[in-house]
C-alpha positions, 0 to 999 in steps of 0.5 A: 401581937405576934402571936395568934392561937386558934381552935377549930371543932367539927362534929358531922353524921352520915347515916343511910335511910336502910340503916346499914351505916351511921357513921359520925366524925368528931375532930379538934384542931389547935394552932399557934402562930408567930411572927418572928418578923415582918416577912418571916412566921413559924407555926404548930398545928395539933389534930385529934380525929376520930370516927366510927360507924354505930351500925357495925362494931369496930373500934374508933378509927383515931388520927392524931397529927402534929405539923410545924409549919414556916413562911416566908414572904419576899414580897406582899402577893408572894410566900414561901410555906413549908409544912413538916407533919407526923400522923399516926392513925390507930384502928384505922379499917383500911391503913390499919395502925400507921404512921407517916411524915410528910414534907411540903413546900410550896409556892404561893402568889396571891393576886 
């Protein structure tokens, strides 16, 4: 069909032998993506992240992204893909709480 959707889940642990970090991430990603026509797809992406460290107290560090993405494909090893994402980090122990949109485009040949 035209359309496809996926999920993708990460779970990962750092801790050192001393104790002093016990770090752990959990995400959750959904996409969604549609082929308007032969050479021509659109798509959503959706991110959940979060991570904390038990051995110190803080807050959960939490990131959530969205990103509309497009491709073009003039020729079978040649796309053009476009990506327009907003994050928006909270607790964050280094950027804080912040916000930040970023625009993509690149060229892709594939041989």
């Amino acid at each position: 069909g035209n359309l496809s959707v996926a999920y993708n889940g990460d779970y990962n642990t750092f801790k050192l032998k001393d104790g002093s970090v016990n770090a752990k991430f959990l995400g959750h990603a959904l996409y969604a993506n549609y082929q308007i026509t032969p050479k021509l797809r659109a798509g959503v992406r959706g991110e959940l992240t979060s991570g904390w460290d038990s051995a110190s107290p803080g807050p959960k560090a939490k990131r959530n992204e969205v990103t509309l993405t497009g491709a073009y494909s003039p020729a079978k090893n040649f796309d053009i893909v476009s990506d327009l994402r907003y994050a928006s980090l909270q607790d964050d122990p280094i950027f804080n709480d912040a916000h930040q949109t970023t625009a993509v485009v690149k060229a892709v040949y594939k041989f």
